[in-house]
C-alpha positions as CSV (number, residue, x, y, z in Angstrom):
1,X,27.1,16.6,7.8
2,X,27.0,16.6,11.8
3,X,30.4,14.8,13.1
4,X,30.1,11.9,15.6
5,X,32.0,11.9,19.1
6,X,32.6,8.4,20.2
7,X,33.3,8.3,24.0
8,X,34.8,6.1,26.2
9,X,37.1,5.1,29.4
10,X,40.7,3.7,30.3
11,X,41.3,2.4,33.3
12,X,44.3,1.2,34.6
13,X,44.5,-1.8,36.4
14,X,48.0,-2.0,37.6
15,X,51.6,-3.0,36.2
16,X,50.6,-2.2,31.6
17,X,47.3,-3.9,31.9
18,X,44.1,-1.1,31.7
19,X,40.7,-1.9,30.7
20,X,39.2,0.5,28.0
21,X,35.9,0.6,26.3
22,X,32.7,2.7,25.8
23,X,31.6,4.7,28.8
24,X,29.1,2.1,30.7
25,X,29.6,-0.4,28.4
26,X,31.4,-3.7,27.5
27,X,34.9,-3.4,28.3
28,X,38.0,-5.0,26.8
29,X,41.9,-5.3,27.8
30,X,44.9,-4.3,26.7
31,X,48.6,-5.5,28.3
32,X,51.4,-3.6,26.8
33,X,53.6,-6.5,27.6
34,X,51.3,-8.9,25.6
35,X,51.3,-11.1,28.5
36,X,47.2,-11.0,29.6
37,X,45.7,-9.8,26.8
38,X,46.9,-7.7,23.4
39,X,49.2,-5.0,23.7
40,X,48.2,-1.5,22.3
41,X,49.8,-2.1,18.7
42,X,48.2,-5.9,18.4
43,X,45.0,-4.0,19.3
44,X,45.1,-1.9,16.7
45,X,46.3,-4.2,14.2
46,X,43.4,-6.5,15.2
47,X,41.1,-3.0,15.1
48,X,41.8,-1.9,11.4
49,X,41.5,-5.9,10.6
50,X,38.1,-6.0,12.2
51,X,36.8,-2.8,11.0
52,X,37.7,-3.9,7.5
53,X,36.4,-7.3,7.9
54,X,32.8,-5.8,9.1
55,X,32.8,-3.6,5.5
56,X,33.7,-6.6,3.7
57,X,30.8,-8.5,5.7
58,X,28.2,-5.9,4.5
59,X,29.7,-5.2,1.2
60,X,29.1,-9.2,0.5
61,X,25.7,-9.1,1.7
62,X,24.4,-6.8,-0.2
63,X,26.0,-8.8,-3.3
64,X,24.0,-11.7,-2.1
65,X,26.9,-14.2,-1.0
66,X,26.0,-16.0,1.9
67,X,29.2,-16.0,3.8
68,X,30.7,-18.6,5.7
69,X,34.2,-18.1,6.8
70,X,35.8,-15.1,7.0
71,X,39.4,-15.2,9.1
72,X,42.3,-12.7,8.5
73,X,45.5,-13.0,9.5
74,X,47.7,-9.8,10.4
75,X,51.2,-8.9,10.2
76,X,52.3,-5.2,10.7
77,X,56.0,-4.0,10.6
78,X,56.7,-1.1,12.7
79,X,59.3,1.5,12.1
80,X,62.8,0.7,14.5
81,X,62.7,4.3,15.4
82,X,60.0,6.3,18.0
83,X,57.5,6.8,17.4
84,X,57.6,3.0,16.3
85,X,54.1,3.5,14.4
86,X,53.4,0.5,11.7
87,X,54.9,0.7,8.3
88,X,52.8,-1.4,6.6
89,X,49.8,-4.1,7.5
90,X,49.6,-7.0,5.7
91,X,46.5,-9.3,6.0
92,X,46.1,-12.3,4.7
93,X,42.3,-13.3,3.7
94,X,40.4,-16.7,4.1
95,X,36.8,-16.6,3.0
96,X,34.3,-18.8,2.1
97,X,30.3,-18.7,0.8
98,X,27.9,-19.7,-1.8
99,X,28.2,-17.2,-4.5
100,X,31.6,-15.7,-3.7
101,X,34.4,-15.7,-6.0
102,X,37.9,-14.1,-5.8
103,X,36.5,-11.3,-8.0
104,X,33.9,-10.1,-5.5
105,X,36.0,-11.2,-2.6
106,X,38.6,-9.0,-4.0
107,X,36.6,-6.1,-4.6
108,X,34.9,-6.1,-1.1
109,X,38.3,-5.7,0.6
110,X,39.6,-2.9,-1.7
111,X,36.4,-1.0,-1.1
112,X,36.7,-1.2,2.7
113,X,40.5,-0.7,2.3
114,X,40.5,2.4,0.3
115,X,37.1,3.9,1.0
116,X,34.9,2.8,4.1
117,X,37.3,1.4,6.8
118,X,37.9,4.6,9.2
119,X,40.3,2.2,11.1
120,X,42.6,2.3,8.6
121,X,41.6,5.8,7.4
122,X,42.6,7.3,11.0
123,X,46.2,5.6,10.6
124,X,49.0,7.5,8.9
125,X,48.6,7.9,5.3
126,X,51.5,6.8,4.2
127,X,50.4,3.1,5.7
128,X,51.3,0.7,3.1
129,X,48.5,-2.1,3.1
130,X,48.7,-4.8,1.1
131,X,45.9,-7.9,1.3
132,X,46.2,-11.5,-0.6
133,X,42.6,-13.5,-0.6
134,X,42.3,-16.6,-0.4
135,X,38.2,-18.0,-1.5
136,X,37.2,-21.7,-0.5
């Protein structure tokens, strides 16, 4: 199996604000004090929420449930110490969609959690993740 190198930039725009995204591509921003746009750790936690929120769109698919909703909210506790890395992520799903139930709902986010999110594979593997679902 060939490996994958993703490219892209960071640019810094002055005070914590830069401006990152794939070489010649669509960029987006990050603000370390939160104050323009996420900071790097709310960028992250939205990045491993995404990522697994993309699997759980396919994964649904391909068990024929026409989705209609799909919002997650995100809550990460970070250790008090340096490097203050997140402990845990918890996120909260709302879904909704002809044909889906809590059972497929809830197998569609363990598979992306456990096996296909790289997200939340390339975080420390001692991240505790937990997930409640919520279908309707």
């Amino acid at each position: 199996m060939s490996q994958e190198t993703k490219h892209a930039t960071l640019e810094w725009l002055g005070d914590l604000r830069f401006a990152t995204g794939a070489v010649d591509g669509p960029r987006t921003f990050i603000d370390a004090d939160n104050a323009a746009a996420p900071g790097p750790m709310l960028a992250l936690l939205g990045a491993a929420a995404a990522c697994s929120a993309s699997d759980v769109v396919m994964i649904l698919k391909k068990k024929r449930v026409e989705l209609t909703k799909l919002t997650i909210e995100m809550a990460g506790v970070r250790r008090e110490q340096e490097p203050r890395r997140y402990v845990s992520m918890h996120l909260i799903w709302h879904l909704a969609g002809g044909g889906l139930d809590e059972t497929k709902a809830r197998h569609a986010v363990e598979l992306s959690v456990e096996k296909y999110c790289s997200v939340m594979a390339s975080l420390a593997p001692d991240l505790k993740v937990t997930n409640e679902i919520h279908v309707g």
